[in-house]
Structure formats: structure tokens, C-alpha cells
C-alpha positions, -999 to +999 in steps of 0.1 A: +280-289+102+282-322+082+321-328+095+302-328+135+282-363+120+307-377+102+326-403+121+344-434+121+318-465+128+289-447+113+265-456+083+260-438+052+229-448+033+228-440-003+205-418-013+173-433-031+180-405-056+215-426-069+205-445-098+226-463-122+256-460-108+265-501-096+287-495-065+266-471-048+231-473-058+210-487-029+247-495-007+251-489+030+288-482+036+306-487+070+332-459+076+357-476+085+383-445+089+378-406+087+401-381+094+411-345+076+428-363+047+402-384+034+381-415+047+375-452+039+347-472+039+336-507+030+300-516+014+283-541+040+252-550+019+266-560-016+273-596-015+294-612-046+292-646-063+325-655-045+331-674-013+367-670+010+371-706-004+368-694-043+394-667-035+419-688-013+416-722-017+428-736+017+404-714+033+381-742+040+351-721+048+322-704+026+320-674+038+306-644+015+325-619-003+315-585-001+320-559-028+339-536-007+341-506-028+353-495-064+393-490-051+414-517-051+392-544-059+423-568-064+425-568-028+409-587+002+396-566+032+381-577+066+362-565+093+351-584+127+345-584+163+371-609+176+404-586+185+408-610+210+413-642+185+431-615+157+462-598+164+470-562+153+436-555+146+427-517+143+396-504+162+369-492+141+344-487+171+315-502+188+337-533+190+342-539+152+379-540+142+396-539+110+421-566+095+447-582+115+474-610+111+455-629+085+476-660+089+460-665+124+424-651+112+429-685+086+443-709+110+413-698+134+384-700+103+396-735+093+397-744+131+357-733+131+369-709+160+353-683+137+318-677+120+298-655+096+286-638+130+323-627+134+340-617+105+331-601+068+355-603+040+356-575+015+368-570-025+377-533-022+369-504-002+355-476-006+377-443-006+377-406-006+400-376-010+405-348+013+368-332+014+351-353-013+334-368+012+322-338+030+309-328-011+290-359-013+271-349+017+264-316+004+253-328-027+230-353-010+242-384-025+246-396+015+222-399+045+240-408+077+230-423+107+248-440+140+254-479+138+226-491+161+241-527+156+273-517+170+295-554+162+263-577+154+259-557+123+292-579+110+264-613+108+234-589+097+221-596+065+222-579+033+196-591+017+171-560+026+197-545+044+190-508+024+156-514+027+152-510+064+175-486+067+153-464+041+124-476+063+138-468+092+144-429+085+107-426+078+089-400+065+098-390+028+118-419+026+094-444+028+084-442-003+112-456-017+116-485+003+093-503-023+105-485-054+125-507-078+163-502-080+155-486-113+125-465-118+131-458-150+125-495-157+091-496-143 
């Protein structure tokens, strides 16, 4: 039953077989939240053009913007592994929390308290309605799979990010792992 493997703190992988669509195609979402009424998720592997700095300006750092998601991309999102250092932060699992007073979370960024290692910033999330998540699956849009990086996966890299998780299934899938984001193109 797909509802038994989804949970909050796991990865869905986008299926190789999403093409042309710009949020999803090749993404690796975190789920952030899942519950009966719907779930949220942020997109961990597609960086923006944008820095904390470009977005709030006494933000002295240059940490990466993430594209978060399609929904509410007017608004900034974070995930790390410092509850300690954040206040009110929300558990997530595996030691990766989300949000939390933001004032302190900038106080402790421009104090170099914090670093890429700790904390990812987000443009959007990622959001579905009571059971459109649970479609997806069925329609195979989504592969999921545990979070073997547990908190370090907040300073992993994007770069290939898709890639080794395509790699990492195996079998049919590797295949893919070299396609080009397009195939039609090649």
C-alpha cells in the first residue's frame, strides 16, 4: 500500500518518464509533512540564481536559494539541523527541522554561527491535496525511497543530486542516469 511508504522525511525521486514539466522533471523532493489532508514538500536539488543576500539584504551571507516548489513562491522556506541554535523549529525527522524564529536564524547566519552544512533556504514548496499525492504514486510520476543522509543531506549537493539517486535504484533505471533532460532534443 503506497500510504505504508509514504512518510514524513522521505525522498521522492521524479520519475525519468516526467519530461517538460520545469518544477518536477529530474527534482528530488523532501517531504517535509504528510498526514490524511494533504502533504508538503520542498525540492532539494533545484538551485536558483539567487543568494539569502539577493533576497534580504542584511543577510550577509551567500547562501543558495532553492526552488522550493510551484506554491507560494513569493515566500521564503527553510530547513536545517540546528534546533538547538533555532527556536520553534518543527521536527521533520532524522534530525532535520523546519523553520523557526527567523530573526535569531539571521542574527546567527551574520554571526557565522551557521553554514551551508546547516541550513537550506527555499522559494516555495511543494503541496498536495488530500490524496493527490497518493495519485501521483499510482500514476508513477514518483519513486520513493528512505533519506539515507538523514540531516547531512541539508549541505549535499545538487549538482548530480537526481543522478545518483537514479543510479542508486539500479536496474531499469540506470539507463536514464545518462539520458539528457530532454530526449526529445537528442
Amino acid at each position: 500500500m503506497i500510504t505504508d511508504k509514504l512518510k514524513k522525511g522521505y525522498l521522492l525521486i521524479a520519475e525519468p518518464t516526467i519530461i517538460g514539466d520545469l518544477s518536477f522533471n529530474r527534482s528530488v523532493i523532501l517531504l517535509a509533512d504528510y498526514n490524511e489532508e494533504g502533504s508538503v514538500g520542498f525540492i532539494i536539488n533545484k538551485p536558483l540564481k539567487y543568494t539569502i543576500h539577493d533576497l534580504i539584504p542584511d543577510i550577509e551571507a551567500r547562501f543558495k536559494i532553492y526552488n522550493g516548489g510551484p506554491v507560494e513562491q513569493d515566500n521564503l522556506y527553510f530547513i536545517h539541523n540546528i534546533p538547538e541554535l533555532i527556536p520553534n523549529s518543527i521536527e521533520i525527522s532524522n534530525g532535520i527541522y523546519w523553520g523557526g524564529d527567523f530573526e535569531s536564524t539571521k542574527e546567527l547566519i551574520n554571526k557565522g554561527e551557521i553554514s551551508n552544512d546547516n541550513i537550506r533556504f527555499f522559494l516555495g514548496y511543494t503541496g498536495w491535496h488530500e490524496n493527490q499525492l497518493e495519485s501521483e504514486m499510482e500514476s508513477n510520476s514518483w519513486i520513493i525511497t528512505a533519506n539515507s543522509y538523514e540531516n547531512k543531506i541539508i549541505g549535499k549537493s545538487a549538482t548530480h543530486f537526481w543522478k545518483e539517486q537514479i543510479m542508486e535504484l539500479g536496474g531499469e533505471y540506470v539507463i536514464w542516469s545518462n539520458a539528457p533532460e530532454n530526449p526529445y532534443l537528442n
